[in-house]
Backbone bond lengths (Angstrom), bond angles and torsions (degrees), N, CA, C in turn:
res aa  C-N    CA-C-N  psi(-1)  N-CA   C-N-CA  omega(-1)  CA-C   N-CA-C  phi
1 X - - - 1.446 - - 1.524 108.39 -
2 X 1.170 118.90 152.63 1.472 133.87 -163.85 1.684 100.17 -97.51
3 X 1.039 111.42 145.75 1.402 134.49 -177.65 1.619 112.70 -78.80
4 X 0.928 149.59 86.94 1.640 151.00 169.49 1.441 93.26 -3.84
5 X 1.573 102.22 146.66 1.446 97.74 178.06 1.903 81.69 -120.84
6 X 1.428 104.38 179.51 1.704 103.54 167.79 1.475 100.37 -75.65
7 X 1.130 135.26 -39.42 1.552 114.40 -164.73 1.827 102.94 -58.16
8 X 1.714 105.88 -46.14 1.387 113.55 -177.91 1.444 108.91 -39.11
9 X 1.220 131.87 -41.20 1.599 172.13 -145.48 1.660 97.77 -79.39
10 X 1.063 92.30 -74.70 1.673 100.24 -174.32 1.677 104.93 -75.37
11 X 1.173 125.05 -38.10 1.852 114.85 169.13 1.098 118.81 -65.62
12 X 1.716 132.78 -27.89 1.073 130.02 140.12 1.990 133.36 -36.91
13 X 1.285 81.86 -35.86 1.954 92.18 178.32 1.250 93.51 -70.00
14 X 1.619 119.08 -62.85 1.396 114.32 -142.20 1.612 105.24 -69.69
15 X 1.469 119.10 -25.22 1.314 117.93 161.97 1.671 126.06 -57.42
16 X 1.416 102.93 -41.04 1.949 99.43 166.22 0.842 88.47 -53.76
17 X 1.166 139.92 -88.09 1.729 151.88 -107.86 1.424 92.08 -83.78
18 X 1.149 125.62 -43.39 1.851 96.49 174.90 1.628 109.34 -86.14
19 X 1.407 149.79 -29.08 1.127 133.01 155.47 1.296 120.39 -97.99
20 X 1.186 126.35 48.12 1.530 137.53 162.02 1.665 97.55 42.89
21 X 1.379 126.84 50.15 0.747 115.58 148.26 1.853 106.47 163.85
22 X 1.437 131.75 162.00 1.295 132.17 -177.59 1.316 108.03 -86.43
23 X 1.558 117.22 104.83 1.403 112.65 -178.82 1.507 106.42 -88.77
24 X 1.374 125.43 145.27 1.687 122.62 -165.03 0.948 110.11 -58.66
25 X 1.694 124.26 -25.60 1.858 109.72 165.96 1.050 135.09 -4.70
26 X 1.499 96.35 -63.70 1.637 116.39 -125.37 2.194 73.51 -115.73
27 X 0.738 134.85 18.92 1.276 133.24 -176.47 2.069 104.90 -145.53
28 X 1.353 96.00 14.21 1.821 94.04 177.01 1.234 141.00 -98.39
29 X 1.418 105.65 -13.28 1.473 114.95 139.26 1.425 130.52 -115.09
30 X 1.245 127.00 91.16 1.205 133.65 -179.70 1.830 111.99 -67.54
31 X 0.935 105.37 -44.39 1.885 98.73 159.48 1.310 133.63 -39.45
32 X 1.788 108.02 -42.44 1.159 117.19 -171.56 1.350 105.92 -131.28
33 X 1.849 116.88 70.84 1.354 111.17 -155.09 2.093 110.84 -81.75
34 X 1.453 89.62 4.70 1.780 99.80 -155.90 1.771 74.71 -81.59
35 X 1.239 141.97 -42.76 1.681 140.35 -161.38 1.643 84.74 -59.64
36 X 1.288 126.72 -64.44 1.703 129.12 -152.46 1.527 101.32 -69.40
37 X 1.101 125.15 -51.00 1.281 131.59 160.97 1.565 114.85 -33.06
38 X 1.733 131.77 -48.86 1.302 122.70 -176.21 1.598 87.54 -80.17
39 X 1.078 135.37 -72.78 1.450 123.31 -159.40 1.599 107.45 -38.50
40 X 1.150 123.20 -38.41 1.697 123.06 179.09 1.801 100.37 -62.68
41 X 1.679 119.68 -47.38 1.567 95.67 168.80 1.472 102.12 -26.98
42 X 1.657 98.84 -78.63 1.825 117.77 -162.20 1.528 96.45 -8.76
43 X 1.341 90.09 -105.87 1.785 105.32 176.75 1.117 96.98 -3.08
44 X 1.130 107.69 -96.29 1.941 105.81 -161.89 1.068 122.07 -22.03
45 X 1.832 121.41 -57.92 1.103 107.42 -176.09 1.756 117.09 -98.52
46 X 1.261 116.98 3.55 1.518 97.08 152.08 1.481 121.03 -106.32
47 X 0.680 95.17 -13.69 1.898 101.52 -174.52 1.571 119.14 -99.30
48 X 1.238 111.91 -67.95 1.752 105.73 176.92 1.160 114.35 -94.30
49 X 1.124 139.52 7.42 2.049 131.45 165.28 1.141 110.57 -121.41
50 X 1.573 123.00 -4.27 1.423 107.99 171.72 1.454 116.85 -81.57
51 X 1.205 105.38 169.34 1.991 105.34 -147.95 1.955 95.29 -91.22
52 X 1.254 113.79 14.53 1.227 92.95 160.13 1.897 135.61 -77.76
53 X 1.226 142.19 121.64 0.894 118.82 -164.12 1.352 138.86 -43.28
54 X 1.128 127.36 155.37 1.516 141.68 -158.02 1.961 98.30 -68.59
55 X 0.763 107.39 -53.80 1.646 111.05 -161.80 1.483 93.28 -95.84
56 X 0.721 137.81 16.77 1.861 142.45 160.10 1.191 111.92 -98.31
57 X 1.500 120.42 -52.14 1.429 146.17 173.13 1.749 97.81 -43.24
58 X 1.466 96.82 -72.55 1.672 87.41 -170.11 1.110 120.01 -62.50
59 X 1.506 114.09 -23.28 1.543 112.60 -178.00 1.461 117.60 -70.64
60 X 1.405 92.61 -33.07 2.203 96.40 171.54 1.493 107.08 -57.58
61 X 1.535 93.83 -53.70 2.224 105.47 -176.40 1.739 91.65 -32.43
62 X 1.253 111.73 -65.60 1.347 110.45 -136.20 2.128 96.59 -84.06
63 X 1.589 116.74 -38.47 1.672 89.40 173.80 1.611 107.88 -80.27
64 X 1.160 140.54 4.84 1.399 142.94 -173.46 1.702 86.82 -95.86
65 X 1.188 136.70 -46.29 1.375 155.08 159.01 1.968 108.20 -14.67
66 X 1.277 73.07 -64.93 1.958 88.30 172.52 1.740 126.66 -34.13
67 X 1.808 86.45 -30.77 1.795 76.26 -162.75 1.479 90.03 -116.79
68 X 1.141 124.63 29.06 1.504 129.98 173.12 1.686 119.74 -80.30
69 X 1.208 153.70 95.80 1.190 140.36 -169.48 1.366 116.61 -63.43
70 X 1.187 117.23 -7.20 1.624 109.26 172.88 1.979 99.58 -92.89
71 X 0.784 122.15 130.21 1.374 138.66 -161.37 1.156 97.93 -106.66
72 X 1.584 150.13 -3.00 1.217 148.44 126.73 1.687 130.49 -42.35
73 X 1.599 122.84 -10.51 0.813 150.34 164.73 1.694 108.10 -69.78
74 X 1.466 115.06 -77.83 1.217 138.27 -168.82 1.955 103.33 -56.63
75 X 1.158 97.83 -44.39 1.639 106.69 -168.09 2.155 105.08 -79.34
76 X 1.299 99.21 -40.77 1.510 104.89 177.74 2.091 100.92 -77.02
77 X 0.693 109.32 -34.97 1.874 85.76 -174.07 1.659 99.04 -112.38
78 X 1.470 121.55 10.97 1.231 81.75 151.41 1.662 104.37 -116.57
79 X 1.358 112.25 30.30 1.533 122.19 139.45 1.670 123.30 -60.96
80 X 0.916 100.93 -47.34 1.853 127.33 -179.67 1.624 94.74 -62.87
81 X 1.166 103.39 -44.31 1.889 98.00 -165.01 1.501 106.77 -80.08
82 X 1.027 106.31 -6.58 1.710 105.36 -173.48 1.751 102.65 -126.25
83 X 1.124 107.28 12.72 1.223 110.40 151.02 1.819 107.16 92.70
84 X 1.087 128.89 34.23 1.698 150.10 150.61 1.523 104.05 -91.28
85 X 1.388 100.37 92.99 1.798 96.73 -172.95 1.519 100.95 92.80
86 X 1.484 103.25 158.83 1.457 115.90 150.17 1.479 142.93 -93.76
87 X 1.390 110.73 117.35 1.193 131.07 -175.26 1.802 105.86 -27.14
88 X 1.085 105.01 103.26 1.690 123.96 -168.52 1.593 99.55 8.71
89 X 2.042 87.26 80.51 1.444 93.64 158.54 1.482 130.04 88.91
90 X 1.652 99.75 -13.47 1.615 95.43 -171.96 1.194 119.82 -129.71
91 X 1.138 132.71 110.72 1.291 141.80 -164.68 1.727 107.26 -64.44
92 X 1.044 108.55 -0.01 1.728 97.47 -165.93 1.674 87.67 -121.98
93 X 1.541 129.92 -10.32 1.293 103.51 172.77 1.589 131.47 -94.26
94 X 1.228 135.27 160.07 1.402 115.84 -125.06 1.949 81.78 -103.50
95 X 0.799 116.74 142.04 1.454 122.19 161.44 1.884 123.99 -57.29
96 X 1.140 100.95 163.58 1.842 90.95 -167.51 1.297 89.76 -94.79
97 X 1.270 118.12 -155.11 1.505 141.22 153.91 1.459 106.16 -93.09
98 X 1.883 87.32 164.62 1.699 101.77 168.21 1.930 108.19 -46.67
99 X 1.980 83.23 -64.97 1.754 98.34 179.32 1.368 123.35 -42.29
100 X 1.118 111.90 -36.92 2.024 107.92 -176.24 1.615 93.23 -93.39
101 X 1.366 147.57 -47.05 1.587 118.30 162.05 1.459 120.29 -42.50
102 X 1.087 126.39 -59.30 1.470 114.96 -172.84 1.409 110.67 -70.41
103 X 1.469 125.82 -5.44 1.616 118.34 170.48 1.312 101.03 -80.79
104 X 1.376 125.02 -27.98 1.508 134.36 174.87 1.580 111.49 -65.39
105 X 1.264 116.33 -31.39 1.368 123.51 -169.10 1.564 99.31 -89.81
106 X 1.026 113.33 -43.41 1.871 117.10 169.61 1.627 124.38 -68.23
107 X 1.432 107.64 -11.61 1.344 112.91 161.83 1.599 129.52 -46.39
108 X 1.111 119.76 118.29 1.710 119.88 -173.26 1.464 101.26 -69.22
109 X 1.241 108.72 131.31 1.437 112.72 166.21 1.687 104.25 -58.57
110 X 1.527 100.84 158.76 1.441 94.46 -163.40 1.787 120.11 -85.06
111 X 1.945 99.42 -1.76 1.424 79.35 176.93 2.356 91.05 -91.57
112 X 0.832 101.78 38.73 1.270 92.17 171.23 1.942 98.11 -120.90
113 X 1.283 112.93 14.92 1.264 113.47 -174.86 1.678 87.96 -136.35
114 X 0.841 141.16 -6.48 1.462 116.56 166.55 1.772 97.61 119.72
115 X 1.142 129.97 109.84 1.513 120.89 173.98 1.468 114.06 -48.46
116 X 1.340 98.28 -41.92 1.826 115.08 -152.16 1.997 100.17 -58.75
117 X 1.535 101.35 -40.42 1.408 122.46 -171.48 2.068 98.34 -63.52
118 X 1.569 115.86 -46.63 1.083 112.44 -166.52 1.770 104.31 -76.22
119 X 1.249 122.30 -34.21 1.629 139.77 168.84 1.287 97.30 -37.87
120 X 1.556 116.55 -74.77 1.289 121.24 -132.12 1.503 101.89 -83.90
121 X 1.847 110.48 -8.47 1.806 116.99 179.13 1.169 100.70 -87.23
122 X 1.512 126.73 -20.29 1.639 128.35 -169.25 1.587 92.65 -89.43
123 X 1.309 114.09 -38.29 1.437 98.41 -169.35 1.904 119.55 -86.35
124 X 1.496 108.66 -8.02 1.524 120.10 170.95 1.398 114.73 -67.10
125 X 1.458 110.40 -22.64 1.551 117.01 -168.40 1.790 106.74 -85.77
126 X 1.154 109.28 146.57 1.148 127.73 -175.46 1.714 101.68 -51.11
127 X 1.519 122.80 149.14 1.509 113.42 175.39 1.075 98.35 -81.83
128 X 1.852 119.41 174.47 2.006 123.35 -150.66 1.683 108.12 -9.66
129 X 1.249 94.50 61.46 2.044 103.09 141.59 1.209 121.28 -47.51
130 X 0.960 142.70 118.67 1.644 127.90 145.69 1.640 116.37 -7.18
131 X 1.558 98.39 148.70 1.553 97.84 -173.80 1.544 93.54 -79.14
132 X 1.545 121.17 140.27 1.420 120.40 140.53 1.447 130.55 5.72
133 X 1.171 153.15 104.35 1.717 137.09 156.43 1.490 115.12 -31.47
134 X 1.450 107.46 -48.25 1.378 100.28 -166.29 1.155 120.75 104.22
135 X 1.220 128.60 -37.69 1.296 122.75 174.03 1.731 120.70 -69.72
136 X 1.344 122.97 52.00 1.700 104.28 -166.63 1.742 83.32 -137.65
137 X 1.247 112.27 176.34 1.592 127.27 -176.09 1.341 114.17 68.35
């Protein structure tokens, strides 16, 4: 096993420091730390700096989360959503409750709710609406 270098050191910080904390991801191959390092670009630029809001973001992570077979997915952001870490990245957005994640987690996917029902709410809404808050369901 390879010895931490300081650069390893400081990409490790900058990962707490934007989700208040080192999620094992970003710390799972220590051999091959240059692989964890490009996936953290990733992240960055689709997940925590893109301008969709913060508490919408995690809330997609975590019911899109559901149908993921790695179960390290599902268990780490809806850690983040309830406030273990910051909610993709942001220290200033407010964490949910236990109760409004697991109403999120009991949500029917929508072809178990009818397509026509999810269409016809996408299509009532004004065209480029504002994104959602996130906080509802």
């Amino acid at each position: 096993m390879t010895t931490p270098t300081s650069d390893h050191n400081a990409f490790e910080r900058e990962v707490a420091e934007r989700f208040g904390l080192l999620p094992h991801f970003f710390s799972s191959a220590p051999d091959a730390p240059e692989i964890v390092e490009k996936l953290w670009g990733f992240a960055k630029s689709a997940y925590l700096d893109n301008p969709i809001p913060s508490l919408f973001k995690e809330r997609l992570f975590v019911y899109l989360s559901r149908f993921c077979m790695v179960r390290y997915c599902i268990t780490r952001h809806c850690a983040f959503l309830v406030g273990y870490g910051h909610p993709a990245g942001d220290p200033a957005a407010a964490p949910q409750t236990i109760e409004q994640a697991i109403r999120l987690l009991r949500t029917p996917p929508p072809w178990e709710r009818g397509v026509e029902e999810a269409l016809s709410h996408l299509e009532a809404g004004p065209a480029g609406a504002e994104w959602p808050a996130g906080n509802h369901v």
